[in-house]
C-alpha positions in Angstrom: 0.0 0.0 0.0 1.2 4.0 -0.3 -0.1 6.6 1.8 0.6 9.3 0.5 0.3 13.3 1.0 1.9 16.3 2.7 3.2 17.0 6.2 0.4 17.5 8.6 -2.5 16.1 6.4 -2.7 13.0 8.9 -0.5 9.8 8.3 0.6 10.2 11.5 -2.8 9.7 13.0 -3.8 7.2 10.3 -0.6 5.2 11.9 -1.6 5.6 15.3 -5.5 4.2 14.4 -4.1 1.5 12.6 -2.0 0.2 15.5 -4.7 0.6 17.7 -7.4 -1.3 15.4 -4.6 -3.9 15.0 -3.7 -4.4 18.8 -7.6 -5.0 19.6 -8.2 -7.1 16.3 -5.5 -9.4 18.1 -6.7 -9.1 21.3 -9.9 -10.1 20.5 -8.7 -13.8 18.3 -6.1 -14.2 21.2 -2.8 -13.4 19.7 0.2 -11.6 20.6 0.5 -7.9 19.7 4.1 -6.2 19.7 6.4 -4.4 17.7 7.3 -7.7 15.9 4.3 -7.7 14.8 3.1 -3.7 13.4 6.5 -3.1 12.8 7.3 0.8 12.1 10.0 2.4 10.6 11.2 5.3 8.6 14.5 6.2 6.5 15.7 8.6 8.5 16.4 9.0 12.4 14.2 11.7 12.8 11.2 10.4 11.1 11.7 7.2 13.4 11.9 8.9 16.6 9.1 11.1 15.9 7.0 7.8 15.3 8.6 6.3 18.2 9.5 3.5 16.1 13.4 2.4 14.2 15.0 3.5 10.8 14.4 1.1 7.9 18.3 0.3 7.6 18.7 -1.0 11.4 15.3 -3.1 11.2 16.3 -5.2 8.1 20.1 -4.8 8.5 20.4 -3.4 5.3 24.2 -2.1 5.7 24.9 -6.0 7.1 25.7 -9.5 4.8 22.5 -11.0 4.3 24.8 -14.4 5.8 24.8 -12.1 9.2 20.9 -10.9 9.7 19.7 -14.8 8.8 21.8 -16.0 12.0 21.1 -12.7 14.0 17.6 -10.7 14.0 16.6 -7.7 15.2 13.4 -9.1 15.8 11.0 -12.0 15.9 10.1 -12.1 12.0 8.0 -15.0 12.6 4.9 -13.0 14.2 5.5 -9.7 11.2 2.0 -8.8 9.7 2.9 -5.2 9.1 6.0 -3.3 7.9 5.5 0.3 7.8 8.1 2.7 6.2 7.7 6.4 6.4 9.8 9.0 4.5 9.7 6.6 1.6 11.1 8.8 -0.8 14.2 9.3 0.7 14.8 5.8 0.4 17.4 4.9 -2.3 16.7 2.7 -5.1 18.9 -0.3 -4.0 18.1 -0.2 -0.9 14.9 -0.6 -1.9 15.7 -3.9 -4.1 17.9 -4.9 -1.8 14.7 -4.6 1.5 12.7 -6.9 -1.1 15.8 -9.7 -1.1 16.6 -9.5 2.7 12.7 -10.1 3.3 12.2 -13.2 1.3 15.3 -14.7 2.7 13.9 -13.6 6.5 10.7 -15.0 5.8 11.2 -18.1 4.2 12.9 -19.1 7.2 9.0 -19.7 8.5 7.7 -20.0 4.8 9.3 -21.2 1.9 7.1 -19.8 -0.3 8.5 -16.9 0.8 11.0 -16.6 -1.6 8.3 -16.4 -4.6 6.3 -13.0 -3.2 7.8 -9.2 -3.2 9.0 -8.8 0.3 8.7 -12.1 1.6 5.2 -12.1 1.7 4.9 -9.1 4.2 1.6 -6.4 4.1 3.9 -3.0 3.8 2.5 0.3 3.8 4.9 2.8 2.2 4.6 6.5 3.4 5.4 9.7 2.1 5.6 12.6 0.0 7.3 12.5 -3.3 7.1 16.1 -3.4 9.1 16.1 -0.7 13.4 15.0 -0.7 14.9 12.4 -3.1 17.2 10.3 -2.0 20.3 12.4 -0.8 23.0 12.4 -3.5 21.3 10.0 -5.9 19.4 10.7 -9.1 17.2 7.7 -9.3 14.0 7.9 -7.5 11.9 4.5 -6.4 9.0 4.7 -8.5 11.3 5.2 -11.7 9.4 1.5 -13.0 12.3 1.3 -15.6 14.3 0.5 -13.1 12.1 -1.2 -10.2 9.2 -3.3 -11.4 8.3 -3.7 -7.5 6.8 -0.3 -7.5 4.2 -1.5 -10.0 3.1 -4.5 -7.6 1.9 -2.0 -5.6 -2.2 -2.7 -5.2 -3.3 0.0 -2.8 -3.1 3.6 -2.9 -4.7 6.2 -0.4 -3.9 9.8 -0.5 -5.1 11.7 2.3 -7.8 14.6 1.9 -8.2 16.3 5.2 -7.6 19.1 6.4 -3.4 20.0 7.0 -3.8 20.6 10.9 -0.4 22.7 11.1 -1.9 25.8 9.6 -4.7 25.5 11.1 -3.8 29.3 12.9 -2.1 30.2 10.0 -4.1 29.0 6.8 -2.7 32.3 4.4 0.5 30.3 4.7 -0.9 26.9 4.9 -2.5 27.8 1.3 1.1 29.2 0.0 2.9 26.2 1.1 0.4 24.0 -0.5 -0.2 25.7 -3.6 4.1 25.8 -4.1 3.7 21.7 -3.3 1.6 21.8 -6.5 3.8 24.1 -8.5 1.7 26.7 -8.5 3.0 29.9 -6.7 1.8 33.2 -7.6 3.5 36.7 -7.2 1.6 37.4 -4.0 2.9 34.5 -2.6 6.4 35.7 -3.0 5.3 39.0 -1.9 4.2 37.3 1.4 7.4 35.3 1.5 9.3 38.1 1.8 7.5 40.0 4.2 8.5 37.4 6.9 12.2 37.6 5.9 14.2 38.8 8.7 16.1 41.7 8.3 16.2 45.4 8.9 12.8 45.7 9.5 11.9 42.0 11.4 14.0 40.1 13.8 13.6 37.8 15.7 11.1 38.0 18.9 13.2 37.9 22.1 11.8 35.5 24.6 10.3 37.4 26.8 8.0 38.8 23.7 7.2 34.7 22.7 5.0 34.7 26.2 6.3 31.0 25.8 4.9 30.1 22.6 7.3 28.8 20.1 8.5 30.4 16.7 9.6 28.6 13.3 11.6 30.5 10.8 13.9 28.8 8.0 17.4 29.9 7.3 19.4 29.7 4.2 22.4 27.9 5.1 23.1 24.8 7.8 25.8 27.8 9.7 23.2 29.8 9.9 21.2 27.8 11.7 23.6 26.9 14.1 24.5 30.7 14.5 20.9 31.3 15.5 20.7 28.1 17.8 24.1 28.7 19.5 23.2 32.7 20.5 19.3 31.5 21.8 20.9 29.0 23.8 23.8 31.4 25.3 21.0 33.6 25.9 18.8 31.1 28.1 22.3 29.4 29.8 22.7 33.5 30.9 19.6 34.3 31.8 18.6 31.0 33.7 21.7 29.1 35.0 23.9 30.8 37.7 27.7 31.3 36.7 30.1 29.8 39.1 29.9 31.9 42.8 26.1 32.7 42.3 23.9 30.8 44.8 20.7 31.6 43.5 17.9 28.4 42.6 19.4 26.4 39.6 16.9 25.1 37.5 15.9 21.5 37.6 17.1 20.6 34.1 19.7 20.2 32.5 20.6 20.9 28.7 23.5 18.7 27.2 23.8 19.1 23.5 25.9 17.7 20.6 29.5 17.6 20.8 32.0 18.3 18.4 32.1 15.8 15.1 35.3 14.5 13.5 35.1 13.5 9.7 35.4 9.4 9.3 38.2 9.4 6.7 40.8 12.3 7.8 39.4 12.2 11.5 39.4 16.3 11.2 36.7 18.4 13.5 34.2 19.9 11.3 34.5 23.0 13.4 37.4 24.9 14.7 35.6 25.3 18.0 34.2 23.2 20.2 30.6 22.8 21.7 29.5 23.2 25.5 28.5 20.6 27.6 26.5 22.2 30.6 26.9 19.5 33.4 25.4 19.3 36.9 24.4 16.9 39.3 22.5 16.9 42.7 25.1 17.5 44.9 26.5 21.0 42.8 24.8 24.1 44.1 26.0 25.7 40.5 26.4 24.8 36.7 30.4 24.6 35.7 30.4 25.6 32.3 33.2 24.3 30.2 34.2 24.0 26.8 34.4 20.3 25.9 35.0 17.9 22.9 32.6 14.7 23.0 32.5 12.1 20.4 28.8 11.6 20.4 24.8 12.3 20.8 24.3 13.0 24.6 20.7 13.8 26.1 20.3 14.1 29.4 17.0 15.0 31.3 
């Protein structure tokens, strides 16, 4: 099946439902319900966390030797119904080919006449918006059929209607975005487009003039993004963590964010400088600042 449409039309809520019918449905004949079997994914990290589910690649051990994944799974195969992949169209082409082999080999370990049907035999439900990003750095897209006859197998296609609940306050801009999805942008769109663009005459709202409410903007460049995120969070480390020798009331979180990144072949930083680390524990009565170089993700709530 492909579901198919925009951000924020609702495949994240047609997911959700579908779990739920499909956890009751087994409930109700007696059989076990877990994420063997509705199985979600998604080609990117992001896209996985944000369906609280894993990426494509780790699932079926795509970067792996098919010898490897048949002696080791990431999970029990044996009870799969549903595979569901979303971002589909950042997924690449031989990935894509190579998802269908892995499959039949997985689940002809239960079936042998596994091997004779596209995946292995396994209900998927590919999700996404081809209007959306290509595969990064590749030309060939996944519904090119001159290339991959799977895509014509497929025997189900819903494409959401309803109404795109993110512009729901804001449905001037909700109409731009969609009519530029279509290809159709007028001049008043641009008009509009640049009205928003910060610069002499709009910045930025301070925090105090959010009233904690949250504002999106987009930025040209990946460093200017970073610029914008590195001064907002100097700004909130000032104005709500004490410096060293202040006693008053720390806050009870604490912010850790990404460390400093070396390149895999010449083991360069990508930056000259190095991130902060804000650190602190029960027994500190302040946060220690410091300028540190870490090697990977770090989270800490």
């Amino acid at each position: 099946m492909n579901l198919m449409r925009s951000g924020g039309s609702g495949k994240s809520f047609v997911l959700d439902a579908t779990k739920s019918f499909c956890k009751q449905f087994c409930r109700a004949i007696g059989k076990p319900f877990n994420d063997s079997v509705f199985i979600v994914t998604a080609t990117t990290n992001t896209a996985a966390a944000q369906l609280k589910g894993d990426t494509i690649h780790s699932i079926a051990r795509l970067l792996r030797k098919l010898s490897s994944i048949l002696k080791n799974w990431s999970l029990n195969w044996v009870w799969a119904k549903i595979l569901f992949i979303d971002e589909i169209s950042m997924m690449d082409i031989m990935d894509f080919l190579k998802l269908d082999k892995y499959l039949r080999q997985i689940m002809a370990q239960f079936n042998p006449e596994a091997l004779n049907y596209p995946f292995g035999g396994l209900n998927i439900v590919f999700c996404g918006d081809f209007s959306q990003l290509n595969p990064v750095g590749k030309k060939d897209v996944i519904y090119d059929q001159s290339r991959n006859a799977l895509w014509g197998m497929i025997n189900r296609v819903v494409n959401l209607t309803m109404t795109n609940w993110r512009f729901l306050k804001d449905q001037q801009w909700g109409n731009l975005l969609q009519r530029m999805h279509h290809g159709e942008s007028r001049k008043e769109d641009m008009k509009l487009i640049n009205s928003r663009v910060v610069g002499e005459n709009l910045v930025l709202p301070s925090f105090e003039e959010l009233h904690g409410n949250d504002v999106s903007y987009a930025c040209y460049t990946n460093a200017d993004r970073n610029l914008i995120s590195d001064n907002i969070f100097a700004t909130i480390l000032e104005k709500r963590h004490p410096k060293e020798h202040e006693t008053f009331e720390i806050p009870e979180q604490t912010i850790i964010i990404k460390g400093n990144f070396s390149h895999f072949k010449t083991n360069e930083p990508k930056s000259s400088s190095y991130h902060k680390l804000v650190q602190s524990n029960e027994e500190m009565i302040t946060y220690k600042v410091e300028m540190v170089k870490i090697s990977s993700w770090l989270t800490h709530v």
